[in-house]
mmCIF file of the C-alpha atoms, coordinates in Angstrom:
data_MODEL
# 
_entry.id   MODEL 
# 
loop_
_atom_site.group_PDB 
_atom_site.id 
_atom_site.type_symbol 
_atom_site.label_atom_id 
_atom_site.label_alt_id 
_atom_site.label_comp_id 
_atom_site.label_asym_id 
_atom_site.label_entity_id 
_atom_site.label_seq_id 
_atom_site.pdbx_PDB_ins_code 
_atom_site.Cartn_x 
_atom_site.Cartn_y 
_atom_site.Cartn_z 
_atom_site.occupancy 
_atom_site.B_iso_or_equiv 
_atom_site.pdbx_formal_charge 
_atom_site.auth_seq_id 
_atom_site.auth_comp_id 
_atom_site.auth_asym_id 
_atom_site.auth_atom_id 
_atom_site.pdbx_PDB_model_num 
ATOM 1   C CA . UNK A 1 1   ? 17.609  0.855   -10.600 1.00 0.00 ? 1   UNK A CA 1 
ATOM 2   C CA . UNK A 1 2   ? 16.789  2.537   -7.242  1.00 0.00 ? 2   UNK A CA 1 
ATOM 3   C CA . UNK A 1 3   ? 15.177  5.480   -9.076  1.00 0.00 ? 3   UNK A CA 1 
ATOM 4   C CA . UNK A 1 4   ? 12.721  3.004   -11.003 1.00 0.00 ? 4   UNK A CA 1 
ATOM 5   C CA . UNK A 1 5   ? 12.296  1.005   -7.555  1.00 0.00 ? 5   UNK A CA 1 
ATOM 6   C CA . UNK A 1 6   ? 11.222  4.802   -6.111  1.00 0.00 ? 6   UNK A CA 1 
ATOM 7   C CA . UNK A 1 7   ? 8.648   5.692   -8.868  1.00 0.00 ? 7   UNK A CA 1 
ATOM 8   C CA . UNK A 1 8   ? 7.248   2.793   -8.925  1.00 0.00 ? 8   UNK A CA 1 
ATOM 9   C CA . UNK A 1 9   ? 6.454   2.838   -4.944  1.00 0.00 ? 9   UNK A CA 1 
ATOM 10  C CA . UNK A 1 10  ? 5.911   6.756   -5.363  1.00 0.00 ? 10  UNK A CA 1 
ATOM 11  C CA . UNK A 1 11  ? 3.082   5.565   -7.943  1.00 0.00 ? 11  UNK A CA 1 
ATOM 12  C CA . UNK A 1 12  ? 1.342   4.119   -4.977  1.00 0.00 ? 12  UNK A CA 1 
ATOM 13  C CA . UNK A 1 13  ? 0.121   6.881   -3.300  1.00 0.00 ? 13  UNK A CA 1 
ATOM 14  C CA . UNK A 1 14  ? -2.077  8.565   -6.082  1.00 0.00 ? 14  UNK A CA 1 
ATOM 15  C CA . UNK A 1 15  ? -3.767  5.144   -6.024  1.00 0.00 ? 15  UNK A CA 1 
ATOM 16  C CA . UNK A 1 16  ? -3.982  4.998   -2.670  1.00 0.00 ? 16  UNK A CA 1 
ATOM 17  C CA . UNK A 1 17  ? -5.461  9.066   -2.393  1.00 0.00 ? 17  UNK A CA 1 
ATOM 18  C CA . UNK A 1 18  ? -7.909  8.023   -5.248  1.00 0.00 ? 18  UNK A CA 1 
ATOM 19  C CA . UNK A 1 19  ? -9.377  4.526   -3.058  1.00 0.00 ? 19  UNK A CA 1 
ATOM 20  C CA . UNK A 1 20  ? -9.762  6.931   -0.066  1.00 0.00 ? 20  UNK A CA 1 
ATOM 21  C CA . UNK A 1 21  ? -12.130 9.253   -2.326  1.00 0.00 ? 21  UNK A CA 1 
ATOM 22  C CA . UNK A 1 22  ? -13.463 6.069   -3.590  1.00 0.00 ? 22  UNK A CA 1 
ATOM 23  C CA . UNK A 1 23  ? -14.212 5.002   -0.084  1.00 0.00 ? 23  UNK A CA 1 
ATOM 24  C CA . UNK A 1 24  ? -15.406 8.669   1.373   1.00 0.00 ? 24  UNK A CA 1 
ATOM 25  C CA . UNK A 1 25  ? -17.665 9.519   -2.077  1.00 0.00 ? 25  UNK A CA 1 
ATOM 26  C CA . UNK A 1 26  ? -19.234 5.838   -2.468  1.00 0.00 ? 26  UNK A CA 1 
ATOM 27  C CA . UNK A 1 27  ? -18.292 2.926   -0.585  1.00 0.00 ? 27  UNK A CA 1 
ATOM 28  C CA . UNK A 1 28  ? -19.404 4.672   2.966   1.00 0.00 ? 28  UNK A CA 1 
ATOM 29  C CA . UNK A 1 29  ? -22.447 6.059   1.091   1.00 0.00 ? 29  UNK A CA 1 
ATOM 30  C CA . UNK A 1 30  ? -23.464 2.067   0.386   1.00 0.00 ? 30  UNK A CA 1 
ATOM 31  C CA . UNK A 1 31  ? -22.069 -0.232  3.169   1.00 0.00 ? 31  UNK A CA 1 
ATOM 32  C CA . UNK A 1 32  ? -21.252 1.808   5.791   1.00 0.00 ? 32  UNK A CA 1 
ATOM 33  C CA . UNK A 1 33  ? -18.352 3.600   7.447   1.00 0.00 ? 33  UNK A CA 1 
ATOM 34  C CA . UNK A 1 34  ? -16.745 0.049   8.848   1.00 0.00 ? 34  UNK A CA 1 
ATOM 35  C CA . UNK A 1 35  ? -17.632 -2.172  6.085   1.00 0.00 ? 35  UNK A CA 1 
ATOM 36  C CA . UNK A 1 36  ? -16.450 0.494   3.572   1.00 0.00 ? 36  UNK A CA 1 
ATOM 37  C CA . UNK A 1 37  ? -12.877 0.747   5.400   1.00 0.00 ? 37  UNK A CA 1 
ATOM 38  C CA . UNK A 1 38  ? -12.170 -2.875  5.008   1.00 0.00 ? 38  UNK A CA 1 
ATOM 39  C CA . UNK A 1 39  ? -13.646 -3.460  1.571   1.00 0.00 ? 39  UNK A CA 1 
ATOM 40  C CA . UNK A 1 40  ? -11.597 -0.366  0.811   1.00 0.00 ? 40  UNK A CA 1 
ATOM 41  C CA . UNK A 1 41  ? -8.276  -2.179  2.083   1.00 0.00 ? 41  UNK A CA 1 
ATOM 42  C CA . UNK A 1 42  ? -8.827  -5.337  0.105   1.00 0.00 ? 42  UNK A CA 1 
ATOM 43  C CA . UNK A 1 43  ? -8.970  -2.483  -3.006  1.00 0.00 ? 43  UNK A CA 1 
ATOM 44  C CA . UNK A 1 44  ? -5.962  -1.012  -2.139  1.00 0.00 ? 44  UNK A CA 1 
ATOM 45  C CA . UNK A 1 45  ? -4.212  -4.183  -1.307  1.00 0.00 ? 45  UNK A CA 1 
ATOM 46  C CA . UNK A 1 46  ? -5.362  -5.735  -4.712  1.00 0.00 ? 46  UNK A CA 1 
ATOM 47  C CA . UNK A 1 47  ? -4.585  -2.424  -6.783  1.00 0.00 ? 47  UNK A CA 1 
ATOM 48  C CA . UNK A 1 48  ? -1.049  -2.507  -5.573  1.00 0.00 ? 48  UNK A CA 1 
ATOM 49  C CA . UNK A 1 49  ? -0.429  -5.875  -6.044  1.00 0.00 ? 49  UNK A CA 1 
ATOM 50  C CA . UNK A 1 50  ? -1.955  -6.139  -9.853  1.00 0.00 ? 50  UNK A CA 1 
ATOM 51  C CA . UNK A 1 51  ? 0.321   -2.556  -10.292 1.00 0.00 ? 51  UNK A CA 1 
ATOM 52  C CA . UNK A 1 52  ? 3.391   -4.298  -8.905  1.00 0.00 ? 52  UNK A CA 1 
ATOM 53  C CA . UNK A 1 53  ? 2.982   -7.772  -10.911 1.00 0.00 ? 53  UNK A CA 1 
ATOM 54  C CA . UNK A 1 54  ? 2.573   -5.799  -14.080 1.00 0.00 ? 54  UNK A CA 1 
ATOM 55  C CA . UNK A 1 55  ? 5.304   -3.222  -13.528 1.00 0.00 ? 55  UNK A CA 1 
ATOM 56  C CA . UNK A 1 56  ? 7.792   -5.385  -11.956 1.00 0.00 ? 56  UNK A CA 1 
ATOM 57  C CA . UNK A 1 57  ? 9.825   -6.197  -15.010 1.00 0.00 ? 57  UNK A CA 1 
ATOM 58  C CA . UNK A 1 58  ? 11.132  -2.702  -15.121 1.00 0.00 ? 58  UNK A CA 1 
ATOM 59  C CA . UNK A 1 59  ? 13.512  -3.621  -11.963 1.00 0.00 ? 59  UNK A CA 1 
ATOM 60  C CA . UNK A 1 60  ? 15.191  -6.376  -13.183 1.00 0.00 ? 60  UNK A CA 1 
ATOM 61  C CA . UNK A 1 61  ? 17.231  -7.565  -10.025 1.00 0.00 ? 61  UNK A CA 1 
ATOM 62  C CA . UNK A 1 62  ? 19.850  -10.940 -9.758  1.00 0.00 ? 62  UNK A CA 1 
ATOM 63  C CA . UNK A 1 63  ? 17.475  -12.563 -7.337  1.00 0.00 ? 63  UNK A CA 1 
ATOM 64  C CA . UNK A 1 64  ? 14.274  -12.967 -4.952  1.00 0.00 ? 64  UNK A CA 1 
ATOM 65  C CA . UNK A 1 65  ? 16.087  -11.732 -1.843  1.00 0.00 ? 65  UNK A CA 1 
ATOM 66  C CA . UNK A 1 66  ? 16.558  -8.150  -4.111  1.00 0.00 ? 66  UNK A CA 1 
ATOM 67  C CA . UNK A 1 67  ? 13.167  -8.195  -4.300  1.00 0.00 ? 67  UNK A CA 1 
ATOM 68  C CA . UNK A 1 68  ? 12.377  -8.566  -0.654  1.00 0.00 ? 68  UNK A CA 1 
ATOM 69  C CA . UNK A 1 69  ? 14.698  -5.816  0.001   1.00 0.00 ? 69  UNK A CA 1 
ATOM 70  C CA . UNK A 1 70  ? 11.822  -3.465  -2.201  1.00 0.00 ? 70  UNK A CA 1 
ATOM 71  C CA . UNK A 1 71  ? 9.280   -4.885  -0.587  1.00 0.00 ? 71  UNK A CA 1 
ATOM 72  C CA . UNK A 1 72  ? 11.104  -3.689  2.968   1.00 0.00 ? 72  UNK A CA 1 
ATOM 73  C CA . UNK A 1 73  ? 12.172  -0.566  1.269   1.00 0.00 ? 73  UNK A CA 1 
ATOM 74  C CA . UNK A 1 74  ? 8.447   0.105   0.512   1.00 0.00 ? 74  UNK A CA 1 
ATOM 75  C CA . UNK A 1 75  ? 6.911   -0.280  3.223   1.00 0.00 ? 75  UNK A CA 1 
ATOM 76  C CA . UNK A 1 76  ? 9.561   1.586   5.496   1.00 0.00 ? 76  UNK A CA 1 
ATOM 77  C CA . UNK A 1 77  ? 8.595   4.398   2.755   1.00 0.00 ? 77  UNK A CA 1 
ATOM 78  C CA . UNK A 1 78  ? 4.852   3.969   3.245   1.00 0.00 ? 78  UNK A CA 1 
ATOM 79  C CA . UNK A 1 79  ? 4.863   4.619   7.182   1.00 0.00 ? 79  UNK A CA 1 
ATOM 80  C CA . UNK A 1 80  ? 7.619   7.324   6.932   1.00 0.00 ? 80  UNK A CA 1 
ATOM 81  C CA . UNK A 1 81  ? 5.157   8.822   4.224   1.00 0.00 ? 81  UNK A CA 1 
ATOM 82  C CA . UNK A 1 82  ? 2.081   7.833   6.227   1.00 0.00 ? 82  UNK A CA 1 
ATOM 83  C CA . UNK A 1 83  ? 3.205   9.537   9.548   1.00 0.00 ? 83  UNK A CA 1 
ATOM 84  C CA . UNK A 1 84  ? 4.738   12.372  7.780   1.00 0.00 ? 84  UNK A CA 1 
ATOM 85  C CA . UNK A 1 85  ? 2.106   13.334  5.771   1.00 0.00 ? 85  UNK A CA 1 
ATOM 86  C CA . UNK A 1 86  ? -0.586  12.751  8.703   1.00 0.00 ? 86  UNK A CA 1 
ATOM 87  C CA . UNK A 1 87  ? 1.235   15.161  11.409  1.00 0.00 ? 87  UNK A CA 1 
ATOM 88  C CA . UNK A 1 88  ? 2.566   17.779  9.039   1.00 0.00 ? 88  UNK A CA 1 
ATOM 89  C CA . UNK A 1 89  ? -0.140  17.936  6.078   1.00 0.00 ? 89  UNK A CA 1 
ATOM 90  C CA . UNK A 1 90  ? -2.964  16.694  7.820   1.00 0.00 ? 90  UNK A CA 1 
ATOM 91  C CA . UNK A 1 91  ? -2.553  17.735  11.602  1.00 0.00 ? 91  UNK A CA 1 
ATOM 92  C CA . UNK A 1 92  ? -3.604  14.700  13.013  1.00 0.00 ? 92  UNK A CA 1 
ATOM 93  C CA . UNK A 1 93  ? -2.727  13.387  16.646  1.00 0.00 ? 93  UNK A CA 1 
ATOM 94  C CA . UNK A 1 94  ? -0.268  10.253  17.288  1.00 0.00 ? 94  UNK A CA 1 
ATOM 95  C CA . UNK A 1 95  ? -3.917  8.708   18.271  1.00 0.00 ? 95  UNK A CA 1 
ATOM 96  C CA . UNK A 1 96  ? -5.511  9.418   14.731  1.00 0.00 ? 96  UNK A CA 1 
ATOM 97  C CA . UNK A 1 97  ? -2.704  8.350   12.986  1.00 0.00 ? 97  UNK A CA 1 
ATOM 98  C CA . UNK A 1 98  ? -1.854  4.678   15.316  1.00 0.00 ? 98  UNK A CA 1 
ATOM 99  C CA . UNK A 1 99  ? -5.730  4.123   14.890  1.00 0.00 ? 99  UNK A CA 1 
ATOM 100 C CA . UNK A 1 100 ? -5.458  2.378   11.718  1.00 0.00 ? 100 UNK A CA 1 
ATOM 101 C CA . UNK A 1 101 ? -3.304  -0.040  13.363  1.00 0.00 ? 101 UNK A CA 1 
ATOM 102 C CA . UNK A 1 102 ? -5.765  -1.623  15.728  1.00 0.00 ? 102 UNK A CA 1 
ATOM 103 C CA . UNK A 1 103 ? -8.396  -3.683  13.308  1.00 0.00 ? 103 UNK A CA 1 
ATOM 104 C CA . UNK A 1 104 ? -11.479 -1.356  14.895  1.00 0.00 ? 104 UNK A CA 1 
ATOM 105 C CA . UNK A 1 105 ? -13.770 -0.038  13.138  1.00 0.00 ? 105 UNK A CA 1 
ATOM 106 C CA . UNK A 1 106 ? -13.051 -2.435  9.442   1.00 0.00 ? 106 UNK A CA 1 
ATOM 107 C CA . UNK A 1 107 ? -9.640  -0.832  9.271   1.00 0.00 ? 107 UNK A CA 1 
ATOM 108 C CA . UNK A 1 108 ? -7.167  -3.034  7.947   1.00 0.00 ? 108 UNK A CA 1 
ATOM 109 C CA . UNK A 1 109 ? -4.511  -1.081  6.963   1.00 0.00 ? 109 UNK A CA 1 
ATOM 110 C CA . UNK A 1 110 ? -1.330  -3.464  8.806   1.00 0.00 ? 110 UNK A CA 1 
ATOM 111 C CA . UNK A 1 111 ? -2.832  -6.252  6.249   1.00 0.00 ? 111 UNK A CA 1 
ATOM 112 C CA . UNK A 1 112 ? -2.424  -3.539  3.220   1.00 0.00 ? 112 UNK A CA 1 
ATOM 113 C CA . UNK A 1 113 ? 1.225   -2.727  4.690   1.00 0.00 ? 113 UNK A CA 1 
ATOM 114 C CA . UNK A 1 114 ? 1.501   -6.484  5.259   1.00 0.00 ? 114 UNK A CA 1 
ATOM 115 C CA . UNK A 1 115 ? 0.914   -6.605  0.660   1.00 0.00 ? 115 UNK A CA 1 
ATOM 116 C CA . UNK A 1 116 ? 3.070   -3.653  0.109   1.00 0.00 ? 116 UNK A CA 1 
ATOM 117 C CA . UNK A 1 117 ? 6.140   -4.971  1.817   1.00 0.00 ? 117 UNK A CA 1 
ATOM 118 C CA . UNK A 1 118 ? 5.465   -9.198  0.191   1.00 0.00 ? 118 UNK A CA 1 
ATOM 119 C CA . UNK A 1 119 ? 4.379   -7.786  -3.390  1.00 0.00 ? 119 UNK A CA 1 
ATOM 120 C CA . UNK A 1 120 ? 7.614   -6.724  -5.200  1.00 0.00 ? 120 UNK A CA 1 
ATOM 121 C CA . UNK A 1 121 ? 8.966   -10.387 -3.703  1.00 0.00 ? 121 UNK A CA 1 
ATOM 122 C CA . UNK A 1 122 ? 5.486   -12.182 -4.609  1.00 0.00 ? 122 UNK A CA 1 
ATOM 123 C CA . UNK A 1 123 ? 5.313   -10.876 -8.343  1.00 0.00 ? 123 UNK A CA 1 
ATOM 124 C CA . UNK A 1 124 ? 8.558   -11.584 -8.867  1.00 0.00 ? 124 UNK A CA 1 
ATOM 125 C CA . UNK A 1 125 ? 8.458   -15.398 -7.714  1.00 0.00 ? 125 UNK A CA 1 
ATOM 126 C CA . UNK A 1 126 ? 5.340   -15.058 -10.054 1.00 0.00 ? 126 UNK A CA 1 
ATOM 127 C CA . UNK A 1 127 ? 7.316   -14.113 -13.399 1.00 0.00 ? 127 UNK A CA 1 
ATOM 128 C CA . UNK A 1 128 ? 10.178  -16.469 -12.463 1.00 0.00 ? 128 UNK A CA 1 
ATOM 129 C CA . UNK A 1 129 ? 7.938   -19.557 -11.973 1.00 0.00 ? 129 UNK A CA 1 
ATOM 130 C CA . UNK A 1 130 ? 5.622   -18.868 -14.976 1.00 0.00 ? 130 UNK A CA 1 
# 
């Protein structure tokens, strides 16, 4: 189970790489660098929740609390990858990377942590009361 719970969070990122080359190649082009950052997070944030409602019946767990355990799993995951990837990979400065989580400048990347951690919990209160 923990090895389905890990692909399907590893999944993520390629979706999350492709919205940022969504957001550099168009959205920026078209509303601007702010607007594009925050229309970018509502993509991302609805991308990962439609991926987790329709992939969550792979991880079949005995209860909602399981699935709030993901949802902390993931997003401890996310900001390990996050910083990890942004100091080693990408070079950036402490600053850079802790920039994202001050709402300037459209960014509203705590709300697209804040889906990450509540969607494996929220689409599977979704299949249970269907």
């Amino acid at each position: 189970m923990t090895i389905r719970i890990l692909l399907l969070w590893a999944a993520i990122i390629p979706m999350a790489i492709a919205n940022g080359i969504l957001r550099d190649a168009v959205l920026v082009r078209s509303l601007g660098q702010s607007r594009a950052r925050t229309v970018s997070g509502l993509i991302l944030s609805a991308v990962i929740l439609a991926w987790t409602i329709m992939t969550i019946p792979w991880v079949p767990l005995p209860g909602l609390m399981q699935y709030a355990g993901v949802g902390l799993l993931w997003l401890t995951l996310t900001v390990a990858f996050e910083f990890f990837f942004g100091r080693v990979v990408a070079q950036k400065s402490w600053q850079e990377l802790l920039r994202a989580y001050r709402f300037e400048n459209g960014d509203i990347w705590p709300i697209v942590l804040m889906v990450v951690a509540a969607s494996p919990l929220a689409a599977a209160a979704l299949r249970i009361f269907q």
